[in-house]
N, C-alpha and C positions, 0 to 999 in steps of 0.2 A: 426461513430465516427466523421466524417467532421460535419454533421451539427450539434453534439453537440459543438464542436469547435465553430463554427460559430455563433449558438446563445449565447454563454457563453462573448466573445468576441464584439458581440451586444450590450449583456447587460454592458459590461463593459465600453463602450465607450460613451453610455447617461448616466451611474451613472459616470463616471471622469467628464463629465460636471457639476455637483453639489458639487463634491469633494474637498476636501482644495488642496491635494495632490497625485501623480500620482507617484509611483515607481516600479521598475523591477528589478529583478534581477537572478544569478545562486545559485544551494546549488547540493553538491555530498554528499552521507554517505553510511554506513553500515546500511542492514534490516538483522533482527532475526525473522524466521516466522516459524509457522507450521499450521497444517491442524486438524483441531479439528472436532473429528468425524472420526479420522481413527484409533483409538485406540493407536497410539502413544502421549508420552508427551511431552511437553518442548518444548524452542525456538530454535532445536538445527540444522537449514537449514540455512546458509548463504547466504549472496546474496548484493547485488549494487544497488545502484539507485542514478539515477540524472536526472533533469533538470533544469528547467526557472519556474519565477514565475510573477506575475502582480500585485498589490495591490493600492489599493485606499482609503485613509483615508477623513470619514466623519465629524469627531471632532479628537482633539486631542489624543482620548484612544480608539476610536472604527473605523474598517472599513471593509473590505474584499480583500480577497486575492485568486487569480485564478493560477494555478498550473496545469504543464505539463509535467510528469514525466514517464521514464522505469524503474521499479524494478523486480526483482526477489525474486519471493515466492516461495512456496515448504513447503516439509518436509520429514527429514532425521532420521535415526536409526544406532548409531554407536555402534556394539559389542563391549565390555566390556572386552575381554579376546585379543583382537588384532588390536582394534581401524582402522577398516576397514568400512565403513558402507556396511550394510543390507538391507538399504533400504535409496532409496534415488527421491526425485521428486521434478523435475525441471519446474517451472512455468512462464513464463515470461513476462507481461503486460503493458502496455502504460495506464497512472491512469489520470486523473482531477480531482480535488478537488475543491469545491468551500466553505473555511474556512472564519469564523467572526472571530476576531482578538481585542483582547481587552487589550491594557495596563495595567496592574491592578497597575505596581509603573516603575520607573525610569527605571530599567534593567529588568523587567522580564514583557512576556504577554502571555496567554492562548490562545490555538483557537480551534474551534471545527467546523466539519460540516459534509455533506454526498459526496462521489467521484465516481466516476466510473471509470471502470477498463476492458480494452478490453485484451482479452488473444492474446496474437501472437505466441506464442511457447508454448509445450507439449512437455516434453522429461524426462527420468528418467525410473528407472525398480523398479518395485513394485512386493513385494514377499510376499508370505504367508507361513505356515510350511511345505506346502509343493511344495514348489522352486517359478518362477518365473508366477506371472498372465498374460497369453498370452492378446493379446491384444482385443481378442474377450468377454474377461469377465471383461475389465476393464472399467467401466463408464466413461462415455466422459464426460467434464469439460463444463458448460457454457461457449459460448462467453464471456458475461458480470458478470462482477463482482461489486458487489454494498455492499458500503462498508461506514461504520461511522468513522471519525477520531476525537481524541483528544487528546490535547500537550502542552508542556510549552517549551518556549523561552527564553535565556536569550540574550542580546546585550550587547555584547564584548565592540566593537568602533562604529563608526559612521559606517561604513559597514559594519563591522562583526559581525555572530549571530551564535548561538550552539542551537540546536531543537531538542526533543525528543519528539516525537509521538508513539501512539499505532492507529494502525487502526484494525477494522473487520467486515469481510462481516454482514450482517443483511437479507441478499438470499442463499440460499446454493449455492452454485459454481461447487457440483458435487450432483446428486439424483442416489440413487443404482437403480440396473436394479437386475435383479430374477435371480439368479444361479451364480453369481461374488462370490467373496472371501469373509471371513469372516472380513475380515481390510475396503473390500468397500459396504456394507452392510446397510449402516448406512448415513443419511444426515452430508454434509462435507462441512467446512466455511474454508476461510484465518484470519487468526491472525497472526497480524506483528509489534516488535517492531522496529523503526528506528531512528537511531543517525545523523546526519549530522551537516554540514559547510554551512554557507550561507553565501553570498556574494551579499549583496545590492548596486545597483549603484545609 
């Protein structure tokens, strides 16, 4: 992960020399994700993410943007007669994103690109009809998680901005192994929607 850092942050320092403009700043929000290919549906896993961003404008409407962020992915199953979950998996990843960013009018701009995503934490209990998948039958997770984002922005004031993105993997993130459960059986991506607060300096 360092030297992805590293070259990302290279590149970024001979493109700001060509650059009109050079800006940083924080954004916190809410992700909604799940795990597609586990035979559950919906967005309905909670989770956090925040960090720091970097951006460099080439012209007025176009430029790039570098991102350094912890979120929490998963995917959760809440019974319907007791509002207890049944199943619940906790994923927790340090992401880079390297987004084009395009003004399309005064307050609003799109961005799209490819990120990656290192796993630091595996936690949760995964069940099937019949009780809990011991850990010997449950597929291990990639390290790396490689993923597509795209979003639209709106700018509030001069700092403040509201982002909605969808990101998802484009690698599977989990491959079944022979004799696991009929829920991990199957190739398994992250899909995640996220809201956040950004904070340009």
């Amino acid at each position: 992960m360092k030297k992805y850092i590293v070259l990302f942050l290279f590149l970024f320092y001979f493109a700001g020399a060509y650059a009109q403009k050079f800006k940083g700043g924080l954004f916190t929000g809410i992700a909604a994700s799940q795990i597609s290919g586990d035979q559950l549906s919906g967005f309905n896993k909670p989770g956090l993410f925040a960090g720091a961003f970097t951006n460099i404008v080439f012209k007025e409407k176009y430029g790039l943007q570098l991102e350094l962020y912890y979120i929490q992915k998963g995917s959760r199953k809440v019974s319907k007669s007791n509002s207890i979950a049944t199943y619940k998996l906790n994923l927790q990843y340090i992401e880079m994103p390297i987004l084009f960013k395009w003004q399309i009018v005064k307050r609003f701009y799109i961005e799209f690109g490819p990120a990656i995503g290192v796993l630091m934490k595996n936690t949760g209990v995964e069940k099937d009809g019949y009780g809990v998948v011991p850990n010997s039958q449950r597929p291990k997770f990639n390290r790396f998680d490689y993923c597509a984002i795209g979003g639209i922005g709106v700018n509030i004031s001069k700092h403040f901005k509201v982002n909605l993105r969808g990101e998802s993997s484009f690698i599977p993130v989990r491959v079944p192994q022979v004799g696991t459960s009929w829920r991990l059986d199957r190739l398994q991506y992250n899909s995640s929607i996220l809201l956040s607060l950004i904070y340009e300096i």
